[in-house]
N, C-alpha and C positions, 0 to 999 in steps of 0.2 A: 544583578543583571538588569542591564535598561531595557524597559519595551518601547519599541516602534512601532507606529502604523504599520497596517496591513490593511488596501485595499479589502473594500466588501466580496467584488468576485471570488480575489485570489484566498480572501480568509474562508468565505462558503463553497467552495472547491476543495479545503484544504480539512475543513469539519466534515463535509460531507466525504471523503477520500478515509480521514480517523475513523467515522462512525463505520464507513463501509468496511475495514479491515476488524473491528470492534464485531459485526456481524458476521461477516465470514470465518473470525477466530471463533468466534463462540458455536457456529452453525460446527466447524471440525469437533469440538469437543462435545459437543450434545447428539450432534447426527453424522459421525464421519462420513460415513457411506455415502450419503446424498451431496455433505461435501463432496469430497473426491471427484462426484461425476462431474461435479459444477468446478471444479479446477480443470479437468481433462484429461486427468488418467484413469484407469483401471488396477490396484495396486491389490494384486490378493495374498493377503498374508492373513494367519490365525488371530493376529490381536490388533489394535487400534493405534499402537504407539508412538507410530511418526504420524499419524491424524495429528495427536493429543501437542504432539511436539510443533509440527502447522499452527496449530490450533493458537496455543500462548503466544509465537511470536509472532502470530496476528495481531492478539489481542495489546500487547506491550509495543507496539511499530503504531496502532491505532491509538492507543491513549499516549505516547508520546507527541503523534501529529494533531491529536486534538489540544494537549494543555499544553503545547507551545504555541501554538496559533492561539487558543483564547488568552493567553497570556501576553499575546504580542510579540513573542520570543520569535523576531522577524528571522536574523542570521542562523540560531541554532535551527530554526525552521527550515530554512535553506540548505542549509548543511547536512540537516536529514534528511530532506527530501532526493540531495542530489546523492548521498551516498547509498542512502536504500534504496534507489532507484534499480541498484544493482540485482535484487530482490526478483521485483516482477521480468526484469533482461533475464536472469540465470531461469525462473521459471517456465519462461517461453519457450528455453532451449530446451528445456527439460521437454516438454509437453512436443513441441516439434522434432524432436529424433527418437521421439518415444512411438513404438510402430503400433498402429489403431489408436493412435492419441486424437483430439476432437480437435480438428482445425479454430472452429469459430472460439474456443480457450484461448488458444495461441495467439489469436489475434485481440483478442482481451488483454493479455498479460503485455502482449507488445505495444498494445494502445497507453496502457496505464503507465505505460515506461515515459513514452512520447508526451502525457499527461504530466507528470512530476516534471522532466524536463524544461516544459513550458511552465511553468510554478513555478521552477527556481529562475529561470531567465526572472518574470517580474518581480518573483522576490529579492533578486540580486541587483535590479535597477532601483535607484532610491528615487522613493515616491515625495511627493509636497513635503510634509511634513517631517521626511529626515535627512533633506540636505544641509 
């Protein structure tokens, strides 16, 4: 696989975006509870399970968006950004029809939609270096 450039922004946008789902995977698996409040629901069941299950596909969505960006892996970058994108969109909805769900989440999860989207626009424009 060829690497392309990646803008400095758009590559420290895209590390800081991995590391951020890297900590919030790992926060579901060590502290669900305090997770959970920090997503926007209130979910009471007797065990952890869908935390733990949050939690890895945090963790695997974060180290896929980190070691394709440091790798330069411009397109496969793109491509996951704009398909996971789907991810934080279905969350939002989750957290908004969900009744006593925390407004200022939902507007988190809807920001970071609008965030990836704008990542893949300049990821899908070709920069200097790979026209």
């Amino acid at each position: 696989m060829k690497s392309q450039q990646i803008s400095y922004p758009v590559m420290a946008t895209c590390i800081l975006i991995g590391l951020g789902l890297l900590f919030i995977g790992g926060r579901f698996l060590i502290a669900p509870e305090i997770a959970e409040t920090g997503f926007g629901l209130q979910y009471q069941q007797p065990d952890f399970a869908f935390h733990y299950i949050k939690g890895i596909r945090d963790i695997f969505s974060g180290l896929i968006i980190v070691l394709f960006t440091w790798s330069g892996y411009r397109r496969p970058l793109f491509l996951t950004l704009l398909a996971g994108s789907v991810i934080p969109f279905a969350d939002m909805l989750i957290v908004w029809f969900t009744p006593g769900s925390n407004l200022w989440a939902m507007l988190i999860h809807g920001g970071t939609v609008v965030v990836l989207w704008l990542l893949c626009y300049f990821l899908r424009r070709p920069s200097a270096g790979n026209e």
